[in-house]
Each structure stands twice: as C-alpha cells, then as structure tokens.
C-alpha positions as CSV (number, residue, x, y, z in Angstrom):
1,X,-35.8,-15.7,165.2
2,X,-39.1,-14.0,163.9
3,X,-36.1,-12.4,160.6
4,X,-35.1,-16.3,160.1
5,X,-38.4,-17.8,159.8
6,X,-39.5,-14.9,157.4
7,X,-36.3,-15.2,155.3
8,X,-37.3,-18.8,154.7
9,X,-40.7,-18.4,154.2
10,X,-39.6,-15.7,151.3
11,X,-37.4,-18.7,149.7
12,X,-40.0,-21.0,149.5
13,X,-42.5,-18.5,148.3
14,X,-39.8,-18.1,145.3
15,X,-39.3,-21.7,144.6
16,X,-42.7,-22.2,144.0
17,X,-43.7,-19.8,141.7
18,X,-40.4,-20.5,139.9
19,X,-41.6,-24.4,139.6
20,X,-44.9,-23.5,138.8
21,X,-43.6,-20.8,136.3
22,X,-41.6,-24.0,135.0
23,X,-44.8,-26.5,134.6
24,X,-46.7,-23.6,132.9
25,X,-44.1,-23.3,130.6
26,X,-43.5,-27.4,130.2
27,X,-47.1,-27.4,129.2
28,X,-46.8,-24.5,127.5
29,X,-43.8,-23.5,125.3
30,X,-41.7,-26.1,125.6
31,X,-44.1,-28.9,125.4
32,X,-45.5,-26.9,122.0
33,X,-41.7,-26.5,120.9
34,X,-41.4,-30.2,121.6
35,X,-44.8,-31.1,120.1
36,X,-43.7,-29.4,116.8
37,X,-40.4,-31.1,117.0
38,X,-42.3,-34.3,116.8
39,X,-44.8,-33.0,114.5
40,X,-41.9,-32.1,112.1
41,X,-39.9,-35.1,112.5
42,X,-43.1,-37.2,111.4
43,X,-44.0,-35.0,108.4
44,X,-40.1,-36.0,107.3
45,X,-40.4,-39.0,108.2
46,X,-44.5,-39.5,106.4
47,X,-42.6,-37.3,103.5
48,X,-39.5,-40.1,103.1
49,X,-41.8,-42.9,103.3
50,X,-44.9,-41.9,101.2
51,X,-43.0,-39.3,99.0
52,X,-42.8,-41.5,95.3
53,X,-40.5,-39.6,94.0
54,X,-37.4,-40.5,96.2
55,X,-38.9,-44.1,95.4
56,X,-38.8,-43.6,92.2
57,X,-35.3,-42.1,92.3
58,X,-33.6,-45.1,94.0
59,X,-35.6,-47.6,91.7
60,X,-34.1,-45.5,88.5
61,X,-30.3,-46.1,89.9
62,X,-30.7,-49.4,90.2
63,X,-32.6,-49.9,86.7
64,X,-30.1,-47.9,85.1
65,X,-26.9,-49.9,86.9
66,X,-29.3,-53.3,85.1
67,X,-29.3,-51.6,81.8
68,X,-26.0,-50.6,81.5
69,X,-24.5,-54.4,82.4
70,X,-27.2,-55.7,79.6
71,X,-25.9,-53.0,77.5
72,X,-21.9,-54.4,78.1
73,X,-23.0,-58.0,77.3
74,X,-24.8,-57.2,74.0
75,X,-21.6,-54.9,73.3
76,X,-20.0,-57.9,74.1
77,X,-21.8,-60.0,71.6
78,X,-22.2,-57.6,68.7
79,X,-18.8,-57.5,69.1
80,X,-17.5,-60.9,69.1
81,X,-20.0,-60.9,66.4
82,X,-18.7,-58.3,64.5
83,X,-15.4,-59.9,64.5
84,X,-16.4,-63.5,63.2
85,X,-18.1,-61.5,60.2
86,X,-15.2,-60.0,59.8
87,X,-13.4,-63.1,59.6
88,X,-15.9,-64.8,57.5
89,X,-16.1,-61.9,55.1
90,X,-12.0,-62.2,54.7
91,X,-12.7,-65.7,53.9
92,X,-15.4,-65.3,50.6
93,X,-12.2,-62.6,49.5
94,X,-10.1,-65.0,49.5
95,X,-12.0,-67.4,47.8
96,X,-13.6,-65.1,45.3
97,X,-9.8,-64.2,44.7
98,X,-8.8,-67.8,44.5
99,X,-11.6,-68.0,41.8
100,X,-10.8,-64.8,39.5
101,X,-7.1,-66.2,39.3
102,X,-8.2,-69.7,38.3
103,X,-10.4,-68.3,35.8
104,X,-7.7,-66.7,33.6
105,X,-5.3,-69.8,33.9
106,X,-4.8,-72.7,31.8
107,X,-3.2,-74.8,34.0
108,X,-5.8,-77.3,36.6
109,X,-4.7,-75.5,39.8
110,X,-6.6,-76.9,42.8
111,X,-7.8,-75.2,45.7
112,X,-7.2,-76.3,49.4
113,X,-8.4,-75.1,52.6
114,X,-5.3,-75.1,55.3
115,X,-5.6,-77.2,58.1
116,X,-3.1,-75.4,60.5
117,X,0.8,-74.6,60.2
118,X,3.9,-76.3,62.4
119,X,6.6,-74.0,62.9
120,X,8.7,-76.5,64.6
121,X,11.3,-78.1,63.9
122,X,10.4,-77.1,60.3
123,X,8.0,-74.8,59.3
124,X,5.2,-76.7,57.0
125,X,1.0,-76.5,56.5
126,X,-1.6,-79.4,56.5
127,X,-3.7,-79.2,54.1
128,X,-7.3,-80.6,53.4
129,X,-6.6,-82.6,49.9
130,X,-4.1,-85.1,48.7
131,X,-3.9,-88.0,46.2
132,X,-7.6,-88.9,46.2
133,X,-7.8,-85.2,43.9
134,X,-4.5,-85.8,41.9
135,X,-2.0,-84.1,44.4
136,X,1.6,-85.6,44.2
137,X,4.6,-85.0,45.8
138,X,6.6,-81.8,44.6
139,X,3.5,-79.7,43.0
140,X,4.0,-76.4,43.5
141,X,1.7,-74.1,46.0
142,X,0.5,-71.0,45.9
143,X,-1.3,-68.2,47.9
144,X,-4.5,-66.4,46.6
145,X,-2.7,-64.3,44.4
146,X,-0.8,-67.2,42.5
147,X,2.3,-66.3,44.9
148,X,4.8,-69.6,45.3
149,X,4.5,-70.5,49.0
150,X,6.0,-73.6,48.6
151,X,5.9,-77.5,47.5
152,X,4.3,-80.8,48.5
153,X,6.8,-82.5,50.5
154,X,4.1,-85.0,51.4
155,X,0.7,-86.2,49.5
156,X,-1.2,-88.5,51.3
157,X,-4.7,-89.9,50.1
158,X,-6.7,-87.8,51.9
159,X,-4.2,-84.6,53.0
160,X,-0.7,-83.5,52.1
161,X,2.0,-81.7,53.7
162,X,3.5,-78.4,52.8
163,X,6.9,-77.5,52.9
164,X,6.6,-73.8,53.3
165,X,9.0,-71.2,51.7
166,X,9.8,-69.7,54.8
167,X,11.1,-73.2,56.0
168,X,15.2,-73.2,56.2
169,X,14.8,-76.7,54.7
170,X,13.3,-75.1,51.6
171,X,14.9,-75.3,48.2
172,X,13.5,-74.2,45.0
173,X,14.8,-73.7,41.2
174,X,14.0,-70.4,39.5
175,X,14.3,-68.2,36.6
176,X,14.4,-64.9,36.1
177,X,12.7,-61.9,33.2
178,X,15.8,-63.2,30.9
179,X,15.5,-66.7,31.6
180,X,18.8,-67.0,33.8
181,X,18.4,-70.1,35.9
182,X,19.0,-69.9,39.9
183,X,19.1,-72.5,43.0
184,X,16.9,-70.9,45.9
185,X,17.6,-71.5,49.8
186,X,15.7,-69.8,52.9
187,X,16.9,-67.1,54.7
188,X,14.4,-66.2,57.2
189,X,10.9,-65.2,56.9
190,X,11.1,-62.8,54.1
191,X,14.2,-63.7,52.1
192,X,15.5,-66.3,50.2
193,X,18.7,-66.5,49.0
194,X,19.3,-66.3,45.3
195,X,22.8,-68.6,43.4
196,X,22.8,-68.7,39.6
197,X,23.4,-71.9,38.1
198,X,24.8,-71.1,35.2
199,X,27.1,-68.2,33.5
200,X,26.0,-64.6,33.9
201,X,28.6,-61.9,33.0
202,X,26.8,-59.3,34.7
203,X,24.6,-58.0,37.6
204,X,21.4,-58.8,38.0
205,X,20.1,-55.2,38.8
206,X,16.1,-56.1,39.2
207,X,13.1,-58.1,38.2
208,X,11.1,-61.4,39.6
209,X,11.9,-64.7,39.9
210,X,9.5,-67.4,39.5
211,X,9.3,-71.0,38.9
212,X,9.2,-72.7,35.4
213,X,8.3,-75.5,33.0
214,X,12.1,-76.1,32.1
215,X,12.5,-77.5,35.8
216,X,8.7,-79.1,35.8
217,X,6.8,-76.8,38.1
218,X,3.8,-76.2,35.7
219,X,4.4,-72.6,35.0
220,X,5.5,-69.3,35.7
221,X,5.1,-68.5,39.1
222,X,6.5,-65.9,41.4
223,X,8.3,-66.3,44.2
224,X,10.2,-63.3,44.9
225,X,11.0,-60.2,44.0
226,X,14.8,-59.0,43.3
227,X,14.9,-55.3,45.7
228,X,18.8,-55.2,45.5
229,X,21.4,-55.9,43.1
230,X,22.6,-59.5,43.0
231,X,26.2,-59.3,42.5
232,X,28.2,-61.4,39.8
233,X,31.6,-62.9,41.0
234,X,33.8,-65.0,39.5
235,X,30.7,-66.2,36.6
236,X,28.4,-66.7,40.1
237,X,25.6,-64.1,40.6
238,X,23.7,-64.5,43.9
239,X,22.4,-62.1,46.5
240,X,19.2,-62.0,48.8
241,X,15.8,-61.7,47.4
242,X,12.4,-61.5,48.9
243,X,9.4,-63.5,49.3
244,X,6.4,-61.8,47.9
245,X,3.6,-64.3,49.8
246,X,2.0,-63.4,53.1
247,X,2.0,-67.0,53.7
248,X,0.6,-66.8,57.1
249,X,-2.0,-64.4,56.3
250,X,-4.5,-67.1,54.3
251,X,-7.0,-69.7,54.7
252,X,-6.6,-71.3,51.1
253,X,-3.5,-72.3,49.6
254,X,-3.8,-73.1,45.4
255,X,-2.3,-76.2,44.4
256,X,-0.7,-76.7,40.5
257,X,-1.3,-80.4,39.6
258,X,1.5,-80.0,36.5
259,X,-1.7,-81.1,34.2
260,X,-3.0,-79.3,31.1
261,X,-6.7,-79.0,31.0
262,X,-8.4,-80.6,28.0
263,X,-10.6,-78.6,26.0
C-alpha cells in the first residue's frame, strides 16, 4: 500500500515540473518565438503598407496601361489623318495634271469634278456641270491624262451623265496612226472591240486609236491601244483592243466642248 501511494506521489511530482517546465518555456521560448513571429509579420505588413516604392510600382502599371490606350487613339487619328492627306494630296495631282494638259491644248476642254459612278444596269458617272457651262449631249470625256473615258449621253442644266467606256452600251468611232476608220463596242472592263469601217487590205499590226474631227469629237484623243494584231478578213479588220483610262481611279473627268478658243 505504502509502494502504491509512493508510485503516485512520483507521477505527480513528474507532471508538475513537466507543466511548469512547459509555462517556463510558454513565457519563455515559445512566447519570444511567437512574439517574433508577430514582430515579423508587422514589419511586412508596416513594410507593404508604408514601403513607396511598391506604391509607386502599382501606380506606374496602371499609368502606363492609360498611356498606351491614349497612344492607340492618337495612332488612331494620325492615321485616319494621314490617309485623308493622302487622299487630298492625290486630289491637287490630279488637278495640277488636269491643268498642265489644258495648258498645251487648243481646244476649250472643261473640267468636272465626278459626282459618283452607277454600275448598274449600265455603267455611267454624274458629273458636277452641264448646259449652264456649254456641255451638250455627245462631247467627248476624258480622264486627267486626256484618255477617252467616254461621252455625254445626258447634259442637263446643272449636271450631265456619262456614258462610260467600260459600259457594254458604249459605242464610239475611231481612227487609227494611218487614218483607217473603225466602229468601237465594249467588251468588258479593259477591252473594246475594234471593226473597220472601211477597206483595209492588210493587218493592222499596232498603234492607237483615238477619236477625230472627221466624225466631230473635237480632236485626237486616245482611247486604246492596239496590243495584238487585228486580223483582216474578207476587206474587214477587227480584233480586241484595250482601254488605256483608269476610269475609276479619278476625281475629275475633262470635258471637250467641240469649240475652238478665240484668240
């Protein structure tokens, strides 16, 4: 009984030194382990909130993000910009062309700016003048250049109506280098189709064809170019030839009033 009651006594002896040994080391290691924990974690955390720089980090992303979408939309501009100057500068070419070619003719060729084109169910232009500056019906048109790119089908008094060369209703006399004398019809876009009208005994190998004074057109004009052979049968020479305007490619058209200037 005496063994028991020691053996007991030696357990709880044990137990309280280790609990004691454990509040020691609560206060004492482990509390300063958890104390510097804590201290650490608010040196982080006084770091992240007072540190500038990581401030001033996030504050640069997001400037930079607002600089670069400004950037796009003045890109954006300049561009758009860019591209109208680029159209406008085409446009004083053109017109400065328009003016050199007028220059060196005799003829009273008036200048137009085009409305807009109809491609369907024929293929014409609207342009800004018409019998209120001497426009009639069947003066010939031309690009820039002096190219034919058609006739008036249409004057009106304040705008006229182009039939275009490019039109399948378009018909045309011509003449070529040695005067031969043709009927012209439409292909397509880019050729026309070339008949003689009179007797030729041979091939027509090359050369231009353009409109004349015999037929009343005011000049010498081109309209197309002869890039293969056109073939004589039977006294008939005819053969595809092709259009030399860009017609779709201006803003002014040229129009020849069939009217020598006076000087």
């Amino acid at each position: 009984m005496k063994k028991v009651k020691f053996v007991f006594g030696y357990i709880y002896i044990v137990i309280s030194i280790f609990v004691f040994s454990f509040d020691l080391l609560s206060e004492g290691v482990v509390k300063k382990t958890i104390n510097n924990r804590v201290d650490i974690s608010n040196i982080y955390t006084a770091n992240f909130q007072n540190n500038s720089s990581i401030g001033n980090f996030l504050f640069s992303i997001s400037k930079i993000k607002s600089e670069n979408e400004l950037l796009k939309k003045q890109i954006t501009t300049l561009q758009n910009k860019n591209n109208s100057n680029i159209e406008l500068e085409k446009e004083i070419q053109e017109l400065k062309t328009v003016l050199q070619y007028q220059s060196s003719s005799e003829q009273i060729i008036l200048t137009t700016k085009i409305l807009g084109f109809e491609t369907l169910p024929s293929k014409k232009a609207l342009i800004d003048i018409g019998e209120n500056r001497g426009v009639s019906d069947g003066d010939i048109v031309l690009d820039p250049e002096g190219n034919v790119v058609g006739y008036i089908k249409f004057s009106l008094p304040m705008y006229s109506e182009v039939l275009l060369i490019s039109s399948l209703e378009f018909t045309l006399n011509a003449i070529d280098n040695e005067g031969n004398q043709y009927l012209l019809s439409n292909i397509d876009d880019e050729k026309l189709f070339s008949r003689s009208i009179e007797n030729i005994e041979s091939d027509i190998l090359s050369g231009v064809l353009t409109t004349s004074r015999v037929f009343n057109q005011g000049g010498e004009y081109p309209i197309a170019i002869i890039s293969t052979p056109l073939i004589n049968k039977d006294g008939v020479t005819s053969g595809a030839v092709t259009i030399l305007s860009d017609i779709y490619e201006y803003k002014y058209f040229q129009i020849v009033t069939r009217e020598i200037r006076d000087y």
